[in-house]
C-alpha positions as CSV (number, residue, x, y, z in Angstrom):
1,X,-7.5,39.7,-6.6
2,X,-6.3,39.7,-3.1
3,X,-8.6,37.2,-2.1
4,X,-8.4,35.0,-5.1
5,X,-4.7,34.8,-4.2
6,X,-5.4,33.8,-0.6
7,X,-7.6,30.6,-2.1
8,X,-4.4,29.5,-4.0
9,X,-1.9,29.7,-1.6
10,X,-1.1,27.3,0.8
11,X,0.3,26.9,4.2
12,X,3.9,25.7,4.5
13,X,3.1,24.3,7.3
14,X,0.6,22.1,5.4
15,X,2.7,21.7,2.8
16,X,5.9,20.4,5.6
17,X,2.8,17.5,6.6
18,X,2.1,16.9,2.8
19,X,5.9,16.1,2.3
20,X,6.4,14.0,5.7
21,X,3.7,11.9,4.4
22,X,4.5,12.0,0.3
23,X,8.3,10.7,2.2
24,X,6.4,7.8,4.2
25,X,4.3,6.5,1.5
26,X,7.0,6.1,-1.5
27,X,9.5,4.5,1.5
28,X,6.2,1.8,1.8
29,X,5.8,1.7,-1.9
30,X,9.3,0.7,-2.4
31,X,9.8,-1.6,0.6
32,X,6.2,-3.3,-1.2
33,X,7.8,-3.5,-4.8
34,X,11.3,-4.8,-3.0
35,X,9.7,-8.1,-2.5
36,X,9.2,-8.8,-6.1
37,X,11.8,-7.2,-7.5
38,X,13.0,-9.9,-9.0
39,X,9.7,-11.2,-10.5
40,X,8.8,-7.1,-11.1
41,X,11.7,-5.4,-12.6
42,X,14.3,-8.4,-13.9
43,X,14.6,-10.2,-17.0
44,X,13.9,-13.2,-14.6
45,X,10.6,-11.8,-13.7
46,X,7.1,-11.3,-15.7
47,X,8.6,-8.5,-17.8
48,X,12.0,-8.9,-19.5
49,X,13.3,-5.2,-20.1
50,X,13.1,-6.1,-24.0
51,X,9.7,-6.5,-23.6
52,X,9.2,-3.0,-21.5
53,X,10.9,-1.4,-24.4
54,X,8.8,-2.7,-27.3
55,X,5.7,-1.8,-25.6
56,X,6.8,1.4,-25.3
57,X,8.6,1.8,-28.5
58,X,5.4,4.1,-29.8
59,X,6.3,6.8,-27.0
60,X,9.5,7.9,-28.4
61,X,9.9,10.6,-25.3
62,X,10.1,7.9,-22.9
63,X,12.5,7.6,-20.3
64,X,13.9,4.8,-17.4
65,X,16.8,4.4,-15.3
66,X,16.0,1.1,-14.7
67,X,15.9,0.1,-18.4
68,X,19.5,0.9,-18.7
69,X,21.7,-2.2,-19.0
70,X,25.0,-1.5,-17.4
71,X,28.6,-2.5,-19.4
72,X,28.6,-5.4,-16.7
73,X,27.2,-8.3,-18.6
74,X,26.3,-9.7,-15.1
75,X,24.2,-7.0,-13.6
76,X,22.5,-6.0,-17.2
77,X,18.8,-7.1,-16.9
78,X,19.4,-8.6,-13.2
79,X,17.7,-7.3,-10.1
80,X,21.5,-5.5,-8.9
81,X,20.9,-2.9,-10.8
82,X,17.3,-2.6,-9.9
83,X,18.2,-2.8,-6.1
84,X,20.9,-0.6,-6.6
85,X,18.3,2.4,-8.1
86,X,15.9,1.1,-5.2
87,X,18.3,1.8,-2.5
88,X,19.2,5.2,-3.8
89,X,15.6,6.0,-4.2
90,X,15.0,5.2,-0.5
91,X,17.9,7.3,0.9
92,X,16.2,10.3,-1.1
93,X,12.9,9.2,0.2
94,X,14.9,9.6,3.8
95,X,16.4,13.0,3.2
96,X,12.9,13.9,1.9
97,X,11.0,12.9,5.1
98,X,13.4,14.4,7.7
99,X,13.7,17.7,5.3
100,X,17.3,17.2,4.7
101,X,18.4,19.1,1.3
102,X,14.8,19.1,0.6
103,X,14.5,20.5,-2.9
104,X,17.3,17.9,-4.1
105,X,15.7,15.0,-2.1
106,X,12.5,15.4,-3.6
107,X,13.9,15.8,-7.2
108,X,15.5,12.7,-7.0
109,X,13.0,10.7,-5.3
110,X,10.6,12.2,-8.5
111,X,12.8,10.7,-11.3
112,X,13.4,7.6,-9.4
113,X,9.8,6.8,-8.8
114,X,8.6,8.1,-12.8
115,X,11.5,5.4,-13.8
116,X,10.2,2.9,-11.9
117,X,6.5,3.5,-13.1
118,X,8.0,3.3,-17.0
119,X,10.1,-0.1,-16.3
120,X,6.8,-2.2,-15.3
121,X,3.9,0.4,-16.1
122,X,1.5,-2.5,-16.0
123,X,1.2,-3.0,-12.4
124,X,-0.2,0.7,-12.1
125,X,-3.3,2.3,-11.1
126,X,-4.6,5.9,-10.3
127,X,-2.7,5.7,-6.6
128,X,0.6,5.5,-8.5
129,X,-0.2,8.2,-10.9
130,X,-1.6,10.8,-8.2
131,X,1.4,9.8,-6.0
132,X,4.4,10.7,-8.9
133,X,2.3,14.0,-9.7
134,X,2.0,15.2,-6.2
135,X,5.7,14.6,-6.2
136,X,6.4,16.4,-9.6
137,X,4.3,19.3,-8.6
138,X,6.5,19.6,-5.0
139,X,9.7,20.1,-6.5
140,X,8.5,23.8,-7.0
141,X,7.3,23.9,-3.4
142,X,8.8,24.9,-0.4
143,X,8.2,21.6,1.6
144,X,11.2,22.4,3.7
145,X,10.5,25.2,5.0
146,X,8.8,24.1,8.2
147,X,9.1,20.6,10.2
148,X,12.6,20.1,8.5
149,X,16.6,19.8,9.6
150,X,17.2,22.7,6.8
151,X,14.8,25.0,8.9
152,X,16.8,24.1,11.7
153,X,20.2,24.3,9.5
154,X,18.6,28.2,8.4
155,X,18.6,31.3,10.0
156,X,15.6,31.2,12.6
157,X,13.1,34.2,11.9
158,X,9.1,34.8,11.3
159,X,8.1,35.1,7.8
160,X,5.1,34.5,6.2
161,X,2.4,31.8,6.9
162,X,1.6,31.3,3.2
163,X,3.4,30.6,-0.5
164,X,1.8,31.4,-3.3
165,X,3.1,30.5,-7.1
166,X,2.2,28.6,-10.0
167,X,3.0,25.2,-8.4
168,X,0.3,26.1,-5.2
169,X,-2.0,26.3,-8.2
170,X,-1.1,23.5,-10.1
171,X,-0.9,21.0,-6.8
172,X,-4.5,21.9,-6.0
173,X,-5.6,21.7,-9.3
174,X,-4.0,18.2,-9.9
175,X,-5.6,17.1,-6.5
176,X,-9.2,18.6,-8.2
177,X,-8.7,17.3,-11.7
178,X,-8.5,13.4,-10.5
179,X,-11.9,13.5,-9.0
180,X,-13.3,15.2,-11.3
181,X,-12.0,12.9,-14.5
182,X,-13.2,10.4,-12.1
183,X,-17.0,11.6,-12.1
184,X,-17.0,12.9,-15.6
185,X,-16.1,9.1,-16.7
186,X,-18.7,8.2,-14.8
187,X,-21.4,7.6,-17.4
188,X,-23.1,5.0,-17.8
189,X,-26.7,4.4,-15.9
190,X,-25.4,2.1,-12.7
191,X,-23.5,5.4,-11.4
192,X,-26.4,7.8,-13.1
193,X,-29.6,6.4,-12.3
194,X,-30.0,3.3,-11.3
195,X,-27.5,3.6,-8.5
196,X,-26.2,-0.3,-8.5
197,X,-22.6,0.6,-9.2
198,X,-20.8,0.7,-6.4
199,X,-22.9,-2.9,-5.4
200,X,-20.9,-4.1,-8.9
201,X,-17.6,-3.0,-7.9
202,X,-17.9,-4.5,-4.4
203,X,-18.4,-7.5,-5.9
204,X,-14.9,-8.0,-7.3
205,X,-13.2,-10.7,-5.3
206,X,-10.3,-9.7,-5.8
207,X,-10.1,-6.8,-4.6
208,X,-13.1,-6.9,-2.2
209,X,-12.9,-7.2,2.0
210,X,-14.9,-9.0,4.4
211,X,-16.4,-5.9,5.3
212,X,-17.7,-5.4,1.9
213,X,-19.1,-8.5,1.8
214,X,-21.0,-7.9,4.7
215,X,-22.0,-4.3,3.2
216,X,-23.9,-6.0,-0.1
217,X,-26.4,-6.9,1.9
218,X,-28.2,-3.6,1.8
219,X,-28.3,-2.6,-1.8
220,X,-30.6,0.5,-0.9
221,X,-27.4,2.2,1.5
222,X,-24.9,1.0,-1.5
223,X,-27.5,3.2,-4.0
224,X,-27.7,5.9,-1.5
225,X,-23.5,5.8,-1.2
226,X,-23.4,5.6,-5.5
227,X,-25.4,9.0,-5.5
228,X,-23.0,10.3,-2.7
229,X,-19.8,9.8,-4.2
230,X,-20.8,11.5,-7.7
231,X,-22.0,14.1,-6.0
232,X,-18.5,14.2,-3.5
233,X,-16.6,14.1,-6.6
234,X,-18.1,17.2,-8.7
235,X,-18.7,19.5,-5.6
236,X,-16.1,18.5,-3.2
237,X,-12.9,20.2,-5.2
238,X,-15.4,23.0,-5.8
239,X,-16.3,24.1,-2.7
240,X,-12.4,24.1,-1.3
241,X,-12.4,27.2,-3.3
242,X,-15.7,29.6,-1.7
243,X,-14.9,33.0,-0.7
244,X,-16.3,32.6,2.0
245,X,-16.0,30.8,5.0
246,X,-13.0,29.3,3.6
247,X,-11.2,27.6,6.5
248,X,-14.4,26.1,8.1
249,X,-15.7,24.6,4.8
250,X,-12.0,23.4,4.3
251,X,-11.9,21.8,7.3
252,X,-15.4,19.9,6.5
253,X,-14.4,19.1,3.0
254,X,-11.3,17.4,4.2
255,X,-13.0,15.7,6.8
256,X,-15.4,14.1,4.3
257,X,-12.5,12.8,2.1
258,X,-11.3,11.5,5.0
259,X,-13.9,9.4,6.1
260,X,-14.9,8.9,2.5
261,X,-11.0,7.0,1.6
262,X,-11.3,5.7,5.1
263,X,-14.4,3.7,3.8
264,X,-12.8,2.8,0.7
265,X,-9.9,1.3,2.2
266,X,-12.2,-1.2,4.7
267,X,-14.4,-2.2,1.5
268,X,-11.1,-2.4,-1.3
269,X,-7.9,-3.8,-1.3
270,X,-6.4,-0.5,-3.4
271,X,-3.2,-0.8,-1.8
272,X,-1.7,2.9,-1.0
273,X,-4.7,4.2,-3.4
274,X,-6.9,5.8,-0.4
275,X,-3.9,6.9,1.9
276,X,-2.3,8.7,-1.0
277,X,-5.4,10.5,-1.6
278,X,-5.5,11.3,2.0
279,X,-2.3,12.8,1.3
280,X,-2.9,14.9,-1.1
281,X,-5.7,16.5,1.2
282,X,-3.2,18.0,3.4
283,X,-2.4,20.8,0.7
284,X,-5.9,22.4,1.8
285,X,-5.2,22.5,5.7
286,X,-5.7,26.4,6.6
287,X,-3.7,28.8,8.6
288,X,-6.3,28.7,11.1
289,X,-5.8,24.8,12.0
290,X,-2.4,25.2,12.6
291,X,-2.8,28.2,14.9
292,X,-5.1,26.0,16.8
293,X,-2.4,23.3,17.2
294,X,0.1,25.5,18.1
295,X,-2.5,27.1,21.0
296,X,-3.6,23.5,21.9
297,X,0.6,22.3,22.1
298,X,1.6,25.6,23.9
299,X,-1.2,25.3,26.9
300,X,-0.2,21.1,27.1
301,X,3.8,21.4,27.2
302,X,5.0,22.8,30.4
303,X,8.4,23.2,29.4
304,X,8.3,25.1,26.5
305,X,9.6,29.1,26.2
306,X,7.6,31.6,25.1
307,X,10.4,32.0,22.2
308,X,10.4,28.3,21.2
309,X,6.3,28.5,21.3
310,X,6.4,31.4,19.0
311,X,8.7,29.5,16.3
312,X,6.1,26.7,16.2
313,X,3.3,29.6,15.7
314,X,5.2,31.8,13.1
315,X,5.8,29.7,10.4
316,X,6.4,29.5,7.4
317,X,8.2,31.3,4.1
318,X,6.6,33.0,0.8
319,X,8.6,31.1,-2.2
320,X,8.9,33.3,-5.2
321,X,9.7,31.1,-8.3
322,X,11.6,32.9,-11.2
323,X,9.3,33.9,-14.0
324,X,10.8,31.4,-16.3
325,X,9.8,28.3,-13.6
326,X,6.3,30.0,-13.1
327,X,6.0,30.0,-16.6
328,X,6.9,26.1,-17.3
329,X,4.6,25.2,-14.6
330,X,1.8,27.1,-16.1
331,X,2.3,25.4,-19.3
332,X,2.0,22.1,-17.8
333,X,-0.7,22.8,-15.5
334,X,-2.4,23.5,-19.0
335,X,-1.0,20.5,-20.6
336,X,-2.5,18.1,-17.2
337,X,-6.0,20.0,-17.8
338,X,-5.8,18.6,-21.7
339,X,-4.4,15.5,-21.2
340,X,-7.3,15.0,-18.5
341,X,-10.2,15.7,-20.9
342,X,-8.4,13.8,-23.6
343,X,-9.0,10.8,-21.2
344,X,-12.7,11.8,-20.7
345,X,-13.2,12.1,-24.6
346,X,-11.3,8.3,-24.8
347,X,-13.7,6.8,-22.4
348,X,-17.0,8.3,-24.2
349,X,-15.4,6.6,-27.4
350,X,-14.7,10.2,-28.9
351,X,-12.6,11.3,-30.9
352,X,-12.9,15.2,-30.4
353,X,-9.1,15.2,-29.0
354,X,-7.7,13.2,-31.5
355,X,-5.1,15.1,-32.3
356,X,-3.6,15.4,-28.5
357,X,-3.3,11.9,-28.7
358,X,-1.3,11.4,-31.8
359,X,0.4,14.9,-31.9
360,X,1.2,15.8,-27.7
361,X,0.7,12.7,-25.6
362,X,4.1,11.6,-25.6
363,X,4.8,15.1,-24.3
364,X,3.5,13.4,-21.4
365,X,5.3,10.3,-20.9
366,X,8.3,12.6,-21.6
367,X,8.0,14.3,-18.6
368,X,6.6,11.5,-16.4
369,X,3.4,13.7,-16.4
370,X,0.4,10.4,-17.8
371,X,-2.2,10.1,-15.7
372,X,-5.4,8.4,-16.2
373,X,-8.3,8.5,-12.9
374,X,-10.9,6.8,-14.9
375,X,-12.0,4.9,-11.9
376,X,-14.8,2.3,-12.5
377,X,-15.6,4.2,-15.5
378,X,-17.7,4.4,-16.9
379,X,-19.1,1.3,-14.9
380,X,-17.6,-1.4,-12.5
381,X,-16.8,-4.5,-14.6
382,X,-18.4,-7.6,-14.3
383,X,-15.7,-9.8,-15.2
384,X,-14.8,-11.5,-12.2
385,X,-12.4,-15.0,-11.9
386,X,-9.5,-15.9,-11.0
387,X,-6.5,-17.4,-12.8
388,X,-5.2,-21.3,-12.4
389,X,-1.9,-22.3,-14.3
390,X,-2.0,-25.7,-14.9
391,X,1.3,-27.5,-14.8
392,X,1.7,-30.9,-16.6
393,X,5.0,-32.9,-15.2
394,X,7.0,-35.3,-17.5
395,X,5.5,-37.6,-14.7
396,X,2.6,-37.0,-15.4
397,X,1.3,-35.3,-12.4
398,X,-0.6,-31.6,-12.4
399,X,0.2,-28.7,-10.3
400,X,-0.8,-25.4,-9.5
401,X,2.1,-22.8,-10.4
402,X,0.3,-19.7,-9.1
403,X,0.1,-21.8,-6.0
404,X,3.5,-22.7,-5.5
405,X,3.3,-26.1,-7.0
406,X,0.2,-27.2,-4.6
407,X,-2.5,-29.4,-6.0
408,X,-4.9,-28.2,-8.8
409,X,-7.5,-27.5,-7.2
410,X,-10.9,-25.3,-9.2
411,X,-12.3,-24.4,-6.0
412,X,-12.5,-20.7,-5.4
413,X,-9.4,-19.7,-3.1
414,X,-11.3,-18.3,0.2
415,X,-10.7,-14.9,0.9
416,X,-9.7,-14.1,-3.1
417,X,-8.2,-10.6,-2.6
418,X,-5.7,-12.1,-0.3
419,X,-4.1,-14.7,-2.6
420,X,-1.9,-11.7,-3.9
421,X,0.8,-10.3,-1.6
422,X,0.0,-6.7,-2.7
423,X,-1.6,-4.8,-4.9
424,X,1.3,-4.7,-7.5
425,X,0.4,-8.4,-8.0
426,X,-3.1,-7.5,-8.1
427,X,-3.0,-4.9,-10.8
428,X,-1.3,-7.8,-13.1
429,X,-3.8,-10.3,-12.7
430,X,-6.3,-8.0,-13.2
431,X,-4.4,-7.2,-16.8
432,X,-3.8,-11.0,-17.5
433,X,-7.8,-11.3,-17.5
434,X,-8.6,-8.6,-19.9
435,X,-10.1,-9.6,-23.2
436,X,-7.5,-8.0,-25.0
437,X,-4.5,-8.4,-27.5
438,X,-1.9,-7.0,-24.7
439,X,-3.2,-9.1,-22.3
440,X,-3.0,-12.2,-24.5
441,X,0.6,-11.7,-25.4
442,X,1.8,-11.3,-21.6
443,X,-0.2,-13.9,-20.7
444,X,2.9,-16.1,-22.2
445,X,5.7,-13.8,-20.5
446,X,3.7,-14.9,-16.8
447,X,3.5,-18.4,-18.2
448,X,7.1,-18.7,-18.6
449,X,8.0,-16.4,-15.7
450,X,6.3,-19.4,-13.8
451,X,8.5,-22.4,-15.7
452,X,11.5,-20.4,-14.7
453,X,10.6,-20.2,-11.3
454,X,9.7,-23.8,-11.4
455,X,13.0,-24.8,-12.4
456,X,14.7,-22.2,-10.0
457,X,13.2,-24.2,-7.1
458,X,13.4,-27.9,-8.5
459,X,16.1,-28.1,-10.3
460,X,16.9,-31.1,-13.0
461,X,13.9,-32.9,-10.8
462,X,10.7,-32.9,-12.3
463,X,10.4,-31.0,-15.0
464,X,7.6,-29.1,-16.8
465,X,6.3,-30.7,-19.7
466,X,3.4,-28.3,-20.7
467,X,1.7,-25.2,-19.0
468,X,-2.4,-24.0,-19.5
469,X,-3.4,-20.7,-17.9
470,X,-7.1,-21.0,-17.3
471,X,-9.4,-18.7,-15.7
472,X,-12.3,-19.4,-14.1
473,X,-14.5,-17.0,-15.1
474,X,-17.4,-15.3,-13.1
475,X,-19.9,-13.0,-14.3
476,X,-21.2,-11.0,-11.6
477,X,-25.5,-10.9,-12.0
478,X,-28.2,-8.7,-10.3
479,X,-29.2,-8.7,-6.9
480,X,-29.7,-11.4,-5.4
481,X,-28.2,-14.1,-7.6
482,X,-24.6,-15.5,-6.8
483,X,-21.9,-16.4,-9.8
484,X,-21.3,-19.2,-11.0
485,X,-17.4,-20.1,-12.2
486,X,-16.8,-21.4,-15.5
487,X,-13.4,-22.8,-17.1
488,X,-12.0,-20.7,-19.6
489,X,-8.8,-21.7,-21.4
490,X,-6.8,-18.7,-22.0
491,X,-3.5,-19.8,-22.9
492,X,-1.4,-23.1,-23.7
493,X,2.5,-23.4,-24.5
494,X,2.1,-26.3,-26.8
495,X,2.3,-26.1,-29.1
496,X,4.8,-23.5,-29.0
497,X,3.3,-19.8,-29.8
498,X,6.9,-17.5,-29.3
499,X,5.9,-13.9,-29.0
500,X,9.0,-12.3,-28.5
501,X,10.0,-13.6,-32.2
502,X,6.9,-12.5,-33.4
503,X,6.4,-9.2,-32.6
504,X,9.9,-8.4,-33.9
505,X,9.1,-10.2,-37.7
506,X,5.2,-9.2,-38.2
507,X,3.4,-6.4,-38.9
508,X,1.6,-4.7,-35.9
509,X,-2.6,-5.8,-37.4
510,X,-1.2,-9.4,-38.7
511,X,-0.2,-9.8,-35.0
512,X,-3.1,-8.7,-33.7
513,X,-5.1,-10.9,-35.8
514,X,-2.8,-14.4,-34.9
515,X,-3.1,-13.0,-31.2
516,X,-6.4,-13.0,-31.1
517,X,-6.6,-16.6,-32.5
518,X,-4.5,-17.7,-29.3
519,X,-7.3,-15.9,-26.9
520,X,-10.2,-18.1,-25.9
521,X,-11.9,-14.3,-25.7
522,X,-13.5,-13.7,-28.9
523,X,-13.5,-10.0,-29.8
524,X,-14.4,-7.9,-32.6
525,X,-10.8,-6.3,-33.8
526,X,-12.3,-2.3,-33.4
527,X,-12.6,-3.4,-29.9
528,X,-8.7,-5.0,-29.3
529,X,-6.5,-2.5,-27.2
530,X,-3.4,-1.8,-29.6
531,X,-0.1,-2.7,-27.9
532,X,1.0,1.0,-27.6
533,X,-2.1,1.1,-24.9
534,X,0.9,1.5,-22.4
């Protein structure tokens, strides 16, 4: 028992470097989202807050600060009140990294960040959800107990290295449960036997590097890498947890995480993806690396007391949450652990958790506790392309409104993945090109998104007479054969299709069915993602 305990608590010292880190990346999150924040989070932008709430009408516990529309008629649905909650959620993000009033920092920064995801939660992926959960799982940690100003504002004496609670157990499993969702999706024979998967999802222009470019060149190491990572996945969170040896295997696990995000970073643009992963690894630093920086910082500093070196040594705090907290976090770690194999049913097309779906999700988005790490599950799509919105003049010329009025151009934009200023932007395209009923309808919110900009940098001068989005698609073949693009017309504004009146005067499957008609992607209807998808 004594032992078991050890494995599940954690260093605060570890936990003081997981929450200077958590601090830094939601302060680059937010300065990334700040440049669109008009075209992210306003009724100017891609996503009107009318249409964030009828998407997520079907989640009736959902919540969003920056959904509210204030009494001011002038700031309701503009970005002030969106740069407003931005700025407040960057002076938390401040107390939180410095450790000043840590607990209420980090609360704050939690419900701030969980709003945000719910105003535009189509500009997502698994970085976003690991990052919100590390957070929600730290407000029942001590993460200011070390490394802070309220250890220096506190009395100074030695207490224990380690915490132990519900919320130590919870944080690792949360950390465990993503990769492993992530193999268990896994499924189909690219990542299971033939070993061409990760050849498939290098392949994606748009979020591939130069470096990964250069790396498809030797499909036998990209087999040999497939095989790794499934096995990294399943065995890595395992092993964090031996008996034996503990600190050593720790240390090697989190090494190889390390070097295996590292990698993914040089071969994918994932935005904060790999570094918040890299993050989350910090939880699983022992008592026995820290003693070795405090011996390696005592022999280099010539200045510092014996008393001052012993501070840095003696760390740390044993946090005892009440009963009733311990409680609620075991409940939800419980809750995580279903809503993660409810994901893993979903992707084998099962319906075995049916009834979490219809009966608890919304528990979920409640709380700000959805997650979903089905990463390139179960394979890496195919679909490749990139999207051209033709703009017809009343003069009769064509531009390019993606490209800021240039040209129209079909060539292939050279590199692809860096035609997007971040991997918010990203994310959308990718969503604009899925084959789906969502994706069709928002297709016209970017289309007019674009007019408006138009006209906000012309003027009365030329305007628009008529928009087509096309994509050019690419399907990505086998070894050794290149794609080839083809033009696919996936949406026109003329004549006039108007969503918005639509979807507030028809029936949820006649809207589906007239949607469909508007998508040059042919699907059968038991395939078409229902509008509650987010």
């Amino acid at each position: 028992m004594f032992k078991a305990r050890q494995l599940l608590s954690i260093d605060t010292r570890s936990l003081a470097l997981l929450r200077i880190s958590l601090a830094g990346l939601v302060l680059v999150d937010l300065f990334q989202r700040a440049a669109d924040l008009q075209s992210h989070y306003s009724d100017f932008g891609v996503l009107p807050t009318w249409a964030t709430k009828y998407i997520l009408q079907y989640q009736p516990l959902h919540w969003s600060l920056h959904l509210l529309t204030p009494k001011l008629y002038w700031v309701s649905g503009s970005w002030l009140w969106q740069a407003f909650l931005f700025c407040i959620a960057g002076i938390a993000a401040s107390c939180m990294l410095f450790g000043y009033r840590t607990r209420w920092a980090t609360v704050i920064t939690w419900i701030l960040l969980a709003s945000l995801h719910t105003r535009h939660p189509l500009i997502l992926n698994g970085g976003d959800h690991l990052l919100r959960m590390l957070l929600f799982w730290s407000m029942f940690l001590p993460l200011g107990e070390q490394f802070s100003l309220d250890q220096k504002r506190g009395e100074r004496i030695d207490r224990p290295r380690l915490t132990f609670s519900a919320a130590t157990i919870a944080i690792m499993a949360q950390l465990c449960f993503m990769y492993w969702v992530s193999a268990a999706t896994k499924t189909d024979p690219q990542w299971t036997r033939s070993g061409w998967a990760l050849y498939y999802a290098l392949q994606i222009d748009q979020i591939s590097t130069d470096f990964s470019k250069w790396l498809v060149q030797f499909p036998a190491l990209l087999q040999w890498m497939t095989v790794s990572t499934l096995w990294l996945e399943w065995l890595g969170p395992l092993v964090v947890f031996c008996p034996r040896y503990t600190s050593r295997i720790r240390l090697i696990v989190i090494s190889l995480f390390m070097t295996f995000h590292v990698g993914i970073a040089l071969c994918m643009h994932l935005g904060l993806f790999p570094w918040i992963c890299i993050a989350g690894w910090f939880i699983f630093l022992p008592s026995s690396f820290w003693e070795w920086v405090a011996r390696k910082y005592r022999s280099e500093s010539s200045t510092m007391t014996p008393q001052q070196g012993s501070r840095l040594a003696a760390t740390g705090s044993r946090m005892n949450l009440p009963p009733i907290i311990n409680g609620f976090v075991a409940a939800m770690i419980v809750y995580i652990a279903l809503f993660n194999m409810q994901v893993i049913f979903e992707v084998a097309k099962s319906d075995k958790m049916a009834w979490f779906n219809t009966t608890w999700k919304s528990v979920g988005y409640g709380l700000g506790l959805e997650q979903r790490f089905d990463l390139f599950a179960p394979k890496p799509t195919i679909i490749d392309g990139w999207l051209i919105a033709v703009a017809t003049l009343e003069d009769g010329d064509q531009v390019d409104l993606i490209e800021s009025g240039r040209a129209v151009t079909w060539n292939k934009p050279a590199p692809l993945a860096t035609r997007y200023t971040n991997g918010h932007w990203g994310a959308y395209m990718f969503f604009l090109k899925e084959p789906t009923i969502a994706a069709a309808a928002h297709r016209h919110y970017y289309v007019e998104y674009l007019k408006r900009l138009w006209g906000q940098q012309h003027g009365e001068g030329n305007k628009i007479d008529h928009v087509e989005l096309y994509l050019m698609l690419e399907i990505t073949p086998p070894f050794p054969e290149q794609p080839h693009a083809k033009k696919t017309l996936l949406y026109r504004d003329k004549p006039r299709f108007d969503v918005e009146n639509y979807f507030h005067t028809t029936s949820g499957n006649d809207a589906a069915t007239l949607l469909q008609k508007h998508s040059l992607f042919r699907v059968p209807s038991s395939r078409l993602v229902s509008l509650n998808r987010f």
